[in-house]
C-alpha angles and dihedrals in degrees: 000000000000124000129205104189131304090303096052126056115160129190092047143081121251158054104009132176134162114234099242094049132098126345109336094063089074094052112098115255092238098066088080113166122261124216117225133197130212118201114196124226089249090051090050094056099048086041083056092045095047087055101055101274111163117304113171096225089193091066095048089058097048093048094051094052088049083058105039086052086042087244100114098076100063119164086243089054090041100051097043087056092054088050088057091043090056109042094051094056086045 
């Protein structure tokens, strides 16, 4: 496969144009396209948290010692999370 800029890909099927044909050879060279990124709210967060967003390292450790002595599921705990659950999917 060769490829000769962004209007020219050859050894595949597909879309092809030449570069002086139709339409875009009358745009000015100077209306080049601009790529554009979208973070989602989620993303943001667990960027935050991967670079050293606030963690409270004495809750962790707490946590994991519920779990490690089996403490940590209780039915309390287990029913308030499936209210959540199901509140937030209505």
């Amino acid at each position: 496969m060769q490829i000769h800029g962004p209007s020219q890909v050859h050894g595949i099927k597909g879309p092809h144009t030449a570069p002086s044909s139709g339409p875009r050879a009358s745009r000015p060279s100077s209306a080049a396209p601009t790529d554009q990124l979208d973070i989602s709210p989620a993303a943001e967060a667990a960027a935050s948290v991967a670079e050293g967003g606030e963690i409270r390292q004495d809750l962790v450790a707490r946590v994991r010692d519920e779990i490690a002595a089996g403490s940590y599921e209780t039915p309390e705990k287990i029913d308030a999370a499936l209210d959540r659950f199901l509140d937030e999917r209505g």
